[in-house]
Structure formats: structure tokens, C-alpha cells
C-alpha positions in Angstrom: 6.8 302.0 -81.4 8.3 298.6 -80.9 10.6 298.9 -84.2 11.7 301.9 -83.4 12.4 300.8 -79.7 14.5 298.1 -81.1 16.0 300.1 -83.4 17.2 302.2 -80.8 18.5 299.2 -78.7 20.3 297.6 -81.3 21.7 300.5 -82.0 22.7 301.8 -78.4 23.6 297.4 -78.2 26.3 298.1 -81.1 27.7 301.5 -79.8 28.3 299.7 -76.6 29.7 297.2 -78.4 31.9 298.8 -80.5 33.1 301.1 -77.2 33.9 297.3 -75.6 36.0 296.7 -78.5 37.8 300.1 -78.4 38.3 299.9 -74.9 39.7 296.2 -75.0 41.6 297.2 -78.3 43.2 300.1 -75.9 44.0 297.8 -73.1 45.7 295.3 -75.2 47.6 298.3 -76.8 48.3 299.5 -73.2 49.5 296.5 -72.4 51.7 295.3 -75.0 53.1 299.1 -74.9 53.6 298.9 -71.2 55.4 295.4 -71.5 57.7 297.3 -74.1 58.5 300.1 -71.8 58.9 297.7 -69.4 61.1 295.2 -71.2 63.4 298.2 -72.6 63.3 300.2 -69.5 64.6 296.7 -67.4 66.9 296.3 -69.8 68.0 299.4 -70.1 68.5 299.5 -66.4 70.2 296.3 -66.0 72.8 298.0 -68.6 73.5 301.0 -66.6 73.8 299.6 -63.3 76.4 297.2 -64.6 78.2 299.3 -65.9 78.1 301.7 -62.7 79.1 298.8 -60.7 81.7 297.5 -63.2 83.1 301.1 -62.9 83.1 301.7 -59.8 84.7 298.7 -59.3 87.3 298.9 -60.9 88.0 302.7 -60.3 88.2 301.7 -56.2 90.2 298.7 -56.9 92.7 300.8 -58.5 92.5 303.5 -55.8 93.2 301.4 -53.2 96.5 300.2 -55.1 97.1 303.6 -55.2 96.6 303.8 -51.9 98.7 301.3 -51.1 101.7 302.3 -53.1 101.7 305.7 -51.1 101.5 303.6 -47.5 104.3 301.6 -48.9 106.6 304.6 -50.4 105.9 306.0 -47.0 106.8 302.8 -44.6 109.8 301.9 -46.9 111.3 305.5 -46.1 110.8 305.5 -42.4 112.6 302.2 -42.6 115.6 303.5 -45.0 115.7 306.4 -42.3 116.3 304.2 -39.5 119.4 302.6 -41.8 120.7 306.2 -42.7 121.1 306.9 -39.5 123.5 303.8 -38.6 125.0 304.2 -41.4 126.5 307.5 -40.4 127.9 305.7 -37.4 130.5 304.2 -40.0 131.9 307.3 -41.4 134.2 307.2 -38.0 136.8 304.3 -39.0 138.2 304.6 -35.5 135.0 303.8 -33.7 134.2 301.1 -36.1 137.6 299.5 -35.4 137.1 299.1 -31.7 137.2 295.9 -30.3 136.1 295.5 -26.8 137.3 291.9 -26.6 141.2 292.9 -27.0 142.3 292.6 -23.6 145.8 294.0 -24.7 144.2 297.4 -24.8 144.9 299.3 -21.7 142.2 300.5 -19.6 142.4 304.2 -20.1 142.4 303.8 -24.2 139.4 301.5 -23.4 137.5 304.0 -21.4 138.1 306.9 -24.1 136.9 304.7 -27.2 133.6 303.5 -25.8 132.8 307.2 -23.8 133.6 308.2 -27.9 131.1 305.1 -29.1 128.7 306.1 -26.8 128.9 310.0 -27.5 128.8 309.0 -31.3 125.5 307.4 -30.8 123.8 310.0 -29.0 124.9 312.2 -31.0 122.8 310.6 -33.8 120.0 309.2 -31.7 118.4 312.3 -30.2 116.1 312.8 -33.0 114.8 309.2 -33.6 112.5 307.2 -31.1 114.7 304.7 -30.8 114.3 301.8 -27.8 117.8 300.0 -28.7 120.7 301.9 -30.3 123.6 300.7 -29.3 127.1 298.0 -29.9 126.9 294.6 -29.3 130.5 293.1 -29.5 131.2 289.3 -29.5 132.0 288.7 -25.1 128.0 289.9 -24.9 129.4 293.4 -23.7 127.2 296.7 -24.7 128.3 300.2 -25.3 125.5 302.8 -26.5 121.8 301.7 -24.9 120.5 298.5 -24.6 116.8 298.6 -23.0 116.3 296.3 -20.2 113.8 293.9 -21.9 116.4 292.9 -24.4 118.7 293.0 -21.7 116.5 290.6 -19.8 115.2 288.2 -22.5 119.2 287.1 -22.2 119.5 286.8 -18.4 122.2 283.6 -19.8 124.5 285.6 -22.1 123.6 284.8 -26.3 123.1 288.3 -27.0 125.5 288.7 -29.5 124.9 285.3 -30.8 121.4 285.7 -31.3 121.5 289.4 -32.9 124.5 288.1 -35.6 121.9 285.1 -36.3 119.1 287.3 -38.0 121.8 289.0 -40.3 120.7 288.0 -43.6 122.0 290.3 -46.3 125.2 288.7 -47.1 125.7 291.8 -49.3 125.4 294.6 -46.6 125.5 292.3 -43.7 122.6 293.5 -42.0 118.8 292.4 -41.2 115.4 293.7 -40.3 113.5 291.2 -38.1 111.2 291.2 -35.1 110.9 288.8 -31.5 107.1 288.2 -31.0 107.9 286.0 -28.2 110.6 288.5 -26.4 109.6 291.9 -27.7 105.9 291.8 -29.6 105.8 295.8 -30.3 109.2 296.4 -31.3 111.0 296.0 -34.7 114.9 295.6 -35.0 117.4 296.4 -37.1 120.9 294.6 -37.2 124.5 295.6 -39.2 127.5 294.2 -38.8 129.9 296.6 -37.7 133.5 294.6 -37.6 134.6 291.0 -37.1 133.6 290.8 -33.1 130.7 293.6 -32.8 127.2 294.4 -34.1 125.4 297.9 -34.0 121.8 297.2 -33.1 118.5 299.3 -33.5 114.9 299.1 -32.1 111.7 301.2 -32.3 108.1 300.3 -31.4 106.3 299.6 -34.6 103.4 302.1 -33.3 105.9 304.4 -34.3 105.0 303.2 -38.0 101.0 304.5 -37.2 102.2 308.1 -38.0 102.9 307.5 -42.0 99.9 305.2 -42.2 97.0 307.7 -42.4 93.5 306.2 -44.4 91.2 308.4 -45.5 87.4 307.8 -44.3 86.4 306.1 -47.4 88.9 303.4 -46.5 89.1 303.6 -42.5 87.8 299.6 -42.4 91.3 298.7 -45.0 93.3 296.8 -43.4 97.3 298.0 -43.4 99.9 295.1 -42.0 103.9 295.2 -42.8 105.0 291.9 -43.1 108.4 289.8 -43.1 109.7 287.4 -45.5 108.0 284.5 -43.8 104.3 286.4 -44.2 104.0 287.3 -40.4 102.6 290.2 -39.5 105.6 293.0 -37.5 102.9 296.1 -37.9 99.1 296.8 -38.7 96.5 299.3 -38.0 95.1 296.2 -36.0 97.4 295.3 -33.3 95.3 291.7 -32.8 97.2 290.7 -36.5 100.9 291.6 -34.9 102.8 288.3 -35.0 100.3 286.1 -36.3 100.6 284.5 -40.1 99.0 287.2 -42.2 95.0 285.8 -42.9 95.5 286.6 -46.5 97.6 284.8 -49.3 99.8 286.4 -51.0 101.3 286.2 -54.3 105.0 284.8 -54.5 105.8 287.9 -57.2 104.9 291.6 -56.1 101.7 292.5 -57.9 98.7 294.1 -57.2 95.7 291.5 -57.3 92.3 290.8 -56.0 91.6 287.1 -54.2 88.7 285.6 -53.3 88.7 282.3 -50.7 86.2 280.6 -48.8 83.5 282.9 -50.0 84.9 286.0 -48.6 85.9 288.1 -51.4 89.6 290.6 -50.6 90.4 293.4 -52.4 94.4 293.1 -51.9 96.9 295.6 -52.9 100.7 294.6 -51.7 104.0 297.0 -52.1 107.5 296.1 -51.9 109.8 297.5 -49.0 113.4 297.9 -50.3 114.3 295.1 -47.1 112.3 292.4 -48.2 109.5 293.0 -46.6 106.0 294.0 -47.8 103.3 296.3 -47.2 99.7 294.7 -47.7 96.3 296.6 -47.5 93.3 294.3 -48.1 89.6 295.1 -47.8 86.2 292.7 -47.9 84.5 293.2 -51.0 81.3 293.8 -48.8 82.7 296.6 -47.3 83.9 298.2 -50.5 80.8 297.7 -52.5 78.0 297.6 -49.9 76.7 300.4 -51.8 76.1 298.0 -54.9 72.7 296.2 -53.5 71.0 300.0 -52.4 72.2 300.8 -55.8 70.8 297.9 -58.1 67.5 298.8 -55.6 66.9 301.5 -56.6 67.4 300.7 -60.3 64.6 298.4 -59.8 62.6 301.2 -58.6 63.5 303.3 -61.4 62.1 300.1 -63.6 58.5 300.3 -62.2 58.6 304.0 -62.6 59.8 304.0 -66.4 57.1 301.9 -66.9 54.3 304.3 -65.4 56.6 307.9 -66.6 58.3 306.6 -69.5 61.7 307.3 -70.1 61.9 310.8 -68.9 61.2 310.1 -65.4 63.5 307.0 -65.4 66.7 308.5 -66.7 66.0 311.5 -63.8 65.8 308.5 -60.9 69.0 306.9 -62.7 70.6 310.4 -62.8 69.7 310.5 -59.0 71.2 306.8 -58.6 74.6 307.6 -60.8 75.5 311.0 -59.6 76.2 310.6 -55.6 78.4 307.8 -56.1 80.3 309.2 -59.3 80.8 312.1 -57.1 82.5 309.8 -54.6 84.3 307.6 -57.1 85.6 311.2 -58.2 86.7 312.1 -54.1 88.5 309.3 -53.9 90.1 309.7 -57.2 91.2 313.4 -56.3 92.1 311.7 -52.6 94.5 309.4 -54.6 96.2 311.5 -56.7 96.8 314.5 -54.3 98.6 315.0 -51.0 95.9 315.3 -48.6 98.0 317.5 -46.6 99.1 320.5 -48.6 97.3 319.7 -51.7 100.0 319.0 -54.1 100.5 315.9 -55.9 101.9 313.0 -54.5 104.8 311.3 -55.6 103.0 308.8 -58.0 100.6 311.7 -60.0 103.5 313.8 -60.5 105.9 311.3 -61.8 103.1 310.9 -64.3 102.2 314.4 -65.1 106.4 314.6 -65.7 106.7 311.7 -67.2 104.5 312.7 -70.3 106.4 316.1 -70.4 109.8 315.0 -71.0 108.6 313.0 -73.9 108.8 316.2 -76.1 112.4 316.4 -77.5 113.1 319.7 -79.2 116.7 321.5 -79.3 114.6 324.5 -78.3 112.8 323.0 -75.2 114.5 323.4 -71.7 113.4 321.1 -68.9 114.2 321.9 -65.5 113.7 319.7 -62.2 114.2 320.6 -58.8 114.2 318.8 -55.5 113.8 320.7 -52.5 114.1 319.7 -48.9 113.4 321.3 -45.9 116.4 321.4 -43.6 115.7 320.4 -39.7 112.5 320.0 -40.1 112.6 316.5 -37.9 113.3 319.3 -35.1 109.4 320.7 -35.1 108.0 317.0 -34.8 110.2 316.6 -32.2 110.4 319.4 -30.3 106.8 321.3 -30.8 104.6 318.0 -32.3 103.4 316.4 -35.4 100.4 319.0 -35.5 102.7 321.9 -36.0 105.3 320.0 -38.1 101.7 319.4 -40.3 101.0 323.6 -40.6 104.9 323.4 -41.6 104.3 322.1 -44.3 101.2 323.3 -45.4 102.6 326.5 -45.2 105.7 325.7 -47.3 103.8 324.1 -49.8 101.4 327.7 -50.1 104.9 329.5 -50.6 106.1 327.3 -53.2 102.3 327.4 -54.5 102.7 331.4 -54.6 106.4 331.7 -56.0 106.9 328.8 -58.4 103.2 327.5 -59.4 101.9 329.8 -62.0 104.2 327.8 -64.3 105.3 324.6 -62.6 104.2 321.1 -62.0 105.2 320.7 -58.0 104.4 317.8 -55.8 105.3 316.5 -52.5 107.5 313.3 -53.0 108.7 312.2 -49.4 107.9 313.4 -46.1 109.9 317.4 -46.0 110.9 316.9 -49.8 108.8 318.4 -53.2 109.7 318.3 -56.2 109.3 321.7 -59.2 109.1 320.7 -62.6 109.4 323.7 -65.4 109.4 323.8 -69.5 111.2 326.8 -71.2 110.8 327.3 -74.8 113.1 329.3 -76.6 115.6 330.5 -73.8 119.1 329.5 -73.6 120.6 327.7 -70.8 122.2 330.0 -69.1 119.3 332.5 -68.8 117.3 329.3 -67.4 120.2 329.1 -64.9 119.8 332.7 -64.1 115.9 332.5 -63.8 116.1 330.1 -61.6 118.6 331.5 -59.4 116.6 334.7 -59.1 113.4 333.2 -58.2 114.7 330.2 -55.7 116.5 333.5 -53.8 113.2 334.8 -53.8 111.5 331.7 -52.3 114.3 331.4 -49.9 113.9 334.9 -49.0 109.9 334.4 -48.0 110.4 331.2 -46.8 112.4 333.1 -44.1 110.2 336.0 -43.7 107.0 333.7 -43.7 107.8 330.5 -42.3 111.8 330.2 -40.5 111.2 333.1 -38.6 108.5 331.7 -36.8 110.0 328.6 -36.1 113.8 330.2 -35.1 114.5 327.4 -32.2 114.4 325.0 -35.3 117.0 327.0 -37.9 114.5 325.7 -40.7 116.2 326.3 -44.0 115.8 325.0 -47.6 118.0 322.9 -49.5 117.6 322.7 -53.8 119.0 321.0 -56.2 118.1 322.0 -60.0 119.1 319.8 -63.3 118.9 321.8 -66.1 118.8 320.7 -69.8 117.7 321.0 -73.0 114.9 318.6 -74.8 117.4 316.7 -77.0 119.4 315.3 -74.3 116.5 315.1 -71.5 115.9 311.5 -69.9 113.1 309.8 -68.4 111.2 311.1 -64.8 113.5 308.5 -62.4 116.9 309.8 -64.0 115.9 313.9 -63.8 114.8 313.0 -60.1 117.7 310.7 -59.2 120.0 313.7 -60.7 118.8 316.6 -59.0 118.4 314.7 -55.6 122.6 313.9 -56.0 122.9 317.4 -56.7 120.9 319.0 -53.5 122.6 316.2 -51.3 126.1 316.6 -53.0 126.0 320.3 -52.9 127.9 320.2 -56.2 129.1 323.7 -57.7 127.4 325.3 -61.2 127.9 323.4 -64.1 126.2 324.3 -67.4 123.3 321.7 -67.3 123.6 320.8 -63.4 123.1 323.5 -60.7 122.8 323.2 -56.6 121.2 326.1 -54.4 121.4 326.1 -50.8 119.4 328.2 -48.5 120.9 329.5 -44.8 118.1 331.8 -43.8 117.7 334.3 -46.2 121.2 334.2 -47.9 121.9 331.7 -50.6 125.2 330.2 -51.8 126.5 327.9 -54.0 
């Protein structure tokens, strides 16, 4: 009885014990395994989060440059408009020649020039918001409209003195500038206009928040157009107007990121053809506040790897990866496309172009067209921007219906696109003739569809079309430049160079 008893407990003694060591073999096991998991998942998830970050850094950095160049492309032009228009004034010698210090000039022939000067520049005028347009000469006398605050910030005579003093283009003898001091919200522009007299311009830079639209991803960017001596004349935050911009700046025009005093910029800076420069700069911690939620919850996905293996991690990284590739993705369609009519903007379809005219092949044709929308400034001015916007989304639908189903078209200004076609195999002049037929036909609906509606306006369509075949094609800038001379020239048919113009639904040329 006692043998057998012990028997039995050494036996039951060394099950128990062998259990212990199976158990403690499987907990060591367990834990070594789980430390691997947990060492490869970590480090598997301090891979992928860097490189989401990396990615998305970079990809936002580069869409804000994007960004940028667009805001700048769009500033530069309101600017160039505002020259364009005084430089029309010129194309009247007689006016230009007018000297209201001559005191040999009888009263009458003094009378009839400046009611002529003064006519002139109403006549070109109406359309723009300007607060100053008018002729300065050298005895401080005015013709055309001077506001009263620039009036009154020279109650001592100086006027003339002090506008000739911020011409700084030796070459066209003109300048942009703006008074902080005298007139905080207002940006002029200067030209001489003969030996005794300068033709001045102002608007109020506010003007400038209607071609500075951000998209909600970027709404905390901040846009400022500064002068040569880095002061602010414009932003999206009036508080920066005249103040030193609280950024540096590179001395060459470049895109670059800068980091000072432990607050980290995302900068993007574009070049206005006056000198002056368009910067758009962003705090890293707005930008990439994202990043901590996002190495969170890789840490998360970590501890959960360990428990679920590799399955269950790589769906929680999935999770993690997807919303903000989506948005990376939004932003990238955002960047590339007109967020108005949906076309591409000027810098995508330069690209898209660009890569097309590379193929040279005597039996390739390329065609280009620049098409701009005649009077359109008249609906912004007459029924709003908000209609002038439906204007345009309309037009682009047109062009979208009648030219898209084999053409590259983007918007490149504010009322201009641009059609890009490739022909294989057809001859010149049977491109010239396609072409024809299917620009009447736009101009046709355009009418129908879109003038008609807006007959107080007399919207029409202007085109110009450069035709030729692969071997002698050029680069994107030269097929643009070309076509735009031909639609402003309104030159006659020539066998590689065509110009259409559109008077409500007739066409000559």
C-alpha cells in the first residue's frame, strides 16, 4: 500500500513536473516569439511611417510650390493688365506730346487737348478699379483723376517731383511702388509719358484678393506680394501690409524651405515680371500636424501586431496610410487642375504638351490654339464675379463637348485656354480645314449656349491656331507664344499659321 502510494506520487510528482517544464518551455517560446513579433513589427512600423511622412512631405512641399507658382502667374497678370492699359494711352502721339507747361499755347488749343486727355483716359478706365489714373506734368498740374488723398498728402506742391522719383526702369521708364505712410492700401504704377509729364495709376491692393484663392487644405498659407526692398504691398493678412516681410528670403528666385529660431517655414517664392515677388510660406506644424496622430497610431498598430500578428497590423497601417494618401492625392488633383472649370492649369498642361511635341515624325501634325473670350471683363463688371465664374464654367463644358474627345485643353490665364491636337497621317491643309469646321462649330454653340444669354456683354471668341508638321515643331513656350501673336495679330491663312475670329455666330478671317 505505501509503495504503491509512492509510486503513484512520484509519478503524479514527475507528470507535474514535466507539465512545469512544458509550460515554462512555452512561455519562454512565447516570449522570445512575442519579442520577435515585436521587434519586427516596431520595426517594420518605424519603416512605414517614415516613409509616409517622408512622402507626404515632400509631395505637400511640392504642392504648395505649385501653389504658389499659380498665385504668382495670377498676380503677375493682374499687374501686366494694369500696364496694358497705359500703355494704350501712347498709341495717340498727339496726346502724348502735350505739354501743359507751354504757356505759348493758346487757351482754346489748351482746353481741347486736355478735354481730349481726359476723354482718352476714361475711355480706357471704365473697366479697371482704378483710384488714380490720370497726367501729372512737371508745374504739379493734373489732367485725368487724381483722388483727393494723393491730392492731399501734397498740400505743398512735389507731386510731380515725388511720382518721377520712384521711376526705376531706366529701360521703360516706369515703376511699381507703394506709400505706406500716405496711402497704406493702395499700389501705384508710374510711366513716363514725355520730358515734363507722368501718367500715373493706383488701385487698392484688396483688389489683388480676387486672384488669390487657397484651397482649404492651405487656408492658414500665408500669401504676401512684396517690393524689391522685401516689404510687404499685399497679403491675405492685412496686419503684414508695410511691414518687412517676417521670413528671409533667398537673393535668387527658388523655391526653398527655411527653418529659424525653431519655427520651421515651408516657403515657396515666384517672380513678378516688375521685380517684385510673390511669397507663400506655411509653419511646418500646421502642414504636418497630422504627423504625431499618425506616428500614434503606428505605435498602436505595434502593440497590436504583437497580440494579432502581422495580419491585423498591416490592416491598422492600411487604416493609418489610406486617409491621408487620399488627401495627399486631393491636393495633388487640386494642384494640377483649375479648380474652377476643371481643366488643367497652365503649369499641368505645359507639361502634358511639352512631352507631346517631343515626337518628331514628317507624318505627325501638331496643332495649338489659344482662345480668348472677348468682353468678358464686361460680366465681372457689370453682373459680378459670381456670374463671370458660371461664364466660364460654361465655356470650358463647350470646349469640353466640341474639342475634348481628342485634345489636351487647359485654362492658361484668367478668359484664355489653350487646345492642343496630334494628327497622324493628314496633310496640312485638311488639318487647316478640320479645324476651321469644328472652331465654326464651337463658335456657333458658344453663341447659342452661352452669348446669347449674356447679350448686354457682346461675348465673343477670339482663336489663334499654329499648325505644323512634327519635323519642324518647337518646344511648348514657342507653339504658345506663336498662336497667342496670331489671335492678337489677327493675321490672314498661311500654310502652317492660321487665325479665327468669332463675331457671334459668324466667323472670319
Amino acid at each position: 500500500m505505501y509503495i504503491t502510494r509512492g509510486k503513484k506520487d512520484m509519478s503524479a510528482n514527475s507528470r507535474n513536473r514535466t507539465e512545469y517544464e512544458i509550460s515554462k518551455a512555452r512561455r519562454r517560446f512565447a516570449i522570445i516569439f512575442l519579442a520577435a513579433v515585436v521587434a519586427t513589427a516596431g520595426m517594420i512600423s518605424f519603416i512605414i511611417t517614415k516613409q509616409a511622412v517622408d512622402n507626404m512631405r515632400s509631395k505637400i512641399v511640392n504642392l504648395i510650390s505649385s501653389n504658389n507658382q499659380q498665385l504668382g502667374y495670377n498676380v503677375d497678370n493682374y499687374l501686366v493688365g494694369i500696364e496694358d492699359t497705359v500703355a494704350l494711352f501712347f498709341s495717340d502721339d498727339q496726346l502724348c506730346e502735350y505739354d501743359a507747361t507751354d504757356d505759348s499755347l493758346d487757351e482754346f488749343t489748351r482746353i481741347q487737348q486736355e478735354a481730349a486727355i481726359q476723354n482718352r483716359i476714361s475711355d480706357l478706365g471704365v473697366f479697371d478699379n482704378f483710384t488714380d489714373f490720370g497726367v501729372v506734368y512737371s508745374n504739379d498740374k493734373s489732367v485725368g483723376w487724381i483722388s483727393n488723398t494723393t491730392l492731399q498728402a501734397f498740400p505743398d506742391g512735389g507731386i510731380y517731383t515725388y511720382f518721377t522719383g520712384h521711376i526705376n526702369d531706366e529701360k521703360t521708364m516706369s515703376g511699381w511702388f507703394f506709400d505706406y505712410l500716405n496711402s497704406p492700401d493702395r499700389l501705384f504704377y508710374v510711366k513716363k509719358l514725355n520730358e515734363n509729364a507722368v501718367i500715373v495709376t493706383s488701385f487698392y491692393s484688396r483688389e489683388l484678393s480676387s486672384v488669390v484663392n487657397l484651397s482649404h487644405e492651405l487656408k492658414d498659407m500665408r500669401v504676401c506680394l512684396v517690393n524689391d526692398s522685401e516689404e510687404v504691398a499685399y497679403s491675405n493678412n492685412a496686419k503684414c501690409v508695410g511691414e518687412k516681410i517676417e521670413v528671409n528670403l533667398p537673393k535668387e528666385n527658388d523655391d526653398f524651405e527655411y527653418q529659424t529660431n525653431w519655427d520651421g517655414y515651408v516657403i515657396s517664392v515666384a517672380q513678378c515680371s516688375n521685380g517684385w515677388r510673390v511669397v507663400s510660406y506655411i509653419g511646418e506644424s500646421e502642414i504636418f500636424k497630422e504627423v504625431g496622430r499618425l506616428k500614434l497610431y503606428s505605435f498602436v498598430a505595434t502593440l497590436v501586431l504583437a497580440l494579432l500578428v502581422v495580419v491585423t497590423g498591416s490592416i491598422v497601417l492600411k487604416r493609418i496610410y489610406t486617409p491621408v494618401s487620399g488627401a495627399i492625392e486631393e491636393l495633388k488633383q487640386k494642384a494640377e487642375y483649375d479648380q474652377l472649370t476643371g481643366l488643367m492649369n497652365k503649369a499641368s498642361f505645359g507639361e502634358v504638351v511639352g512631352s507631346c511635341l517631343e515626337e518628331k515624325s514628317e507624318t505627325v501634325t501638331h496643332v495649338f490654339i489659344m482662345i480668348d473670350m472677348d468682353n468678358f471683363k464686361k460680366v465681372n463688371d457689370t453682373l459680378g464675379h459670381g456670374e463671370g465664374d458660371v461664364v466660364l464654367s460654361k465655356t470650358a463644358e463647350l470646349f469640353t463637348k466640341m474639342l475634348g474627345a481628342d485634345s489636351v485643353i487647359g485654362r492658361v490665364g484668367g478668359d484664355e485656354f489653350a487646345v492642343y491636337r496630334k494628327f497622324t497621317g493628314w496633310t496640312l491643309e485638311s488639318v487647316r480645314k478640320k479645324m476651321e469646321f469644328e472652331l465654326r462649330l464651337l463658335a456657333e454653340d458658344f453663341t447659342r449656349t452661352i452669348s446669347k444669354q449674356y447679350t448686354e456683354c457682346n461675348l465673343s471668341l477670339s482663336a489663334g491656331v499654329y499648325i505644323v508638321d512634327g519635323e519642324n515643331s518647337s518646344d511648348y513656350e514657342s507653339m504658345m507664344k506663336k498662336a497667342t501673336f496670331i489671335m492678337e495679330r489677327k493675321s490672314l491663312w498661311r500654310r502652317e499659321i492660321t487665325i479665327l475670329k468669332t463675331y457671334g455666330n459668324t466667323i472670319s478671317h
